[in-house]
C-alpha positions in Angstrom: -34.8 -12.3 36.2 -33.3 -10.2 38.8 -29.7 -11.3 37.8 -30.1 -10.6 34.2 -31.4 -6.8 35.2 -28.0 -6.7 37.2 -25.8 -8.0 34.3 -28.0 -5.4 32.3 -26.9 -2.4 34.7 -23.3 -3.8 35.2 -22.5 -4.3 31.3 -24.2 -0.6 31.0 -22.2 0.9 33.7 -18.9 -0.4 32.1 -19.5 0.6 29.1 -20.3 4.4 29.8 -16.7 4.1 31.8 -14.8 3.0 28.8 -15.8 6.3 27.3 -14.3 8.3 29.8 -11.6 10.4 28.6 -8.2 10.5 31.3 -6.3 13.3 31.0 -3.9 13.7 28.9 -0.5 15.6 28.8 1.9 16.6 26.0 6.1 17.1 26.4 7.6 18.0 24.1 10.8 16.2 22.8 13.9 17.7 22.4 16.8 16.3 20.0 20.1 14.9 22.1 22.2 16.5 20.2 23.0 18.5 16.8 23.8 15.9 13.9 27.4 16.5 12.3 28.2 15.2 8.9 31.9 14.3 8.5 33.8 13.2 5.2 35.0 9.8 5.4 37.9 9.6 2.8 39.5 12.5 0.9 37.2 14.6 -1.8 38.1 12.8 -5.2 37.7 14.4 -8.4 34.7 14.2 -10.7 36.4 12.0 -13.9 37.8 9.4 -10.7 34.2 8.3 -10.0 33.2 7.9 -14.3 30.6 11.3 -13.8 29.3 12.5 -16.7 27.9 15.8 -17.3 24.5 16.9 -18.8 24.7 19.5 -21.7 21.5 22.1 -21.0 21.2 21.8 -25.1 21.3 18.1 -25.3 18.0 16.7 -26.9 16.2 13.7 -26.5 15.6 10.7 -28.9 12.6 9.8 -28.5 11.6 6.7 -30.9 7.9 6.1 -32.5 6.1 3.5 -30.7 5.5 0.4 -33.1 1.5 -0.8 -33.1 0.9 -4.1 -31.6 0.4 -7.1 -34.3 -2.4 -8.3 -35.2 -1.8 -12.0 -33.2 -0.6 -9.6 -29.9 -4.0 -7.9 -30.3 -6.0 -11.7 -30.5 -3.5 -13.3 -28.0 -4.4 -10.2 -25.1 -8.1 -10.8 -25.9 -8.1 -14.3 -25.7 -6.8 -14.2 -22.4 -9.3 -11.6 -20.9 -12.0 -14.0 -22.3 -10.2 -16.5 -20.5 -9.5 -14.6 -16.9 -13.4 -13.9 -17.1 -14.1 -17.6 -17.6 -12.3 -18.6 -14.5 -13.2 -15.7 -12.5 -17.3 -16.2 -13.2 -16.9 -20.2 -13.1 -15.2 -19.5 -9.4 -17.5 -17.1 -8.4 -20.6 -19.3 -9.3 -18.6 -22.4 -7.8 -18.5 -20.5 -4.0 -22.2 -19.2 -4.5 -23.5 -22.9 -4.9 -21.0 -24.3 -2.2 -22.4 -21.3 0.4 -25.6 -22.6 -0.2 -25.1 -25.6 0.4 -23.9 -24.8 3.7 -27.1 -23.2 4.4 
């Protein structure tokens, strides 16, 4: 009995000292040394490198989207059916072997 009262007093004592805060101080960093970008080959021109400008006044095409078939429409629904099939018959499947385990 007396033992268990001391690992009682020594687990509390070592817990109230993990929650004491140790000082803390903050440097602050400084950078080695200013970055320096440098060209590695000779400026080339624009039309070397197959650029192409933007015109400001150039317009979009934007195309109408076409409405999914009829069969795309059954084919996307058949599969949901089927994704919550498997997804139920799974779930039920780890309920009944969790209780087993119990």
């Amino acid at each position: 009995m007396r033992r268990i009262l001391l690992l009682g007093c020594l687990a509390v004592v070592l817990a109230a000292r993990m929650g004491a805060a140790t000082e803390q101080t903050v440097e602050a960093l400084t950078p080695p040394g200013e970055q320096e970008v440098q060209a590695i080959s000779p400026p080339t021109e624009q039309g070397d490198q197959g650029v192409q400008g933007v015109e400001a006044a150039a317009q979009q095409q934007v195309e109408t989207q076409e409405p999914a078939s009829e069969a795309s429409k059954v084919a996307t629904k058949v599969g949901h059916v089927a994704l919550g099939v498997t997804a139920a018959a799974i779930t039920l499947g780890t309920t009944a072997a969790m209780l087993l385990f119990l």
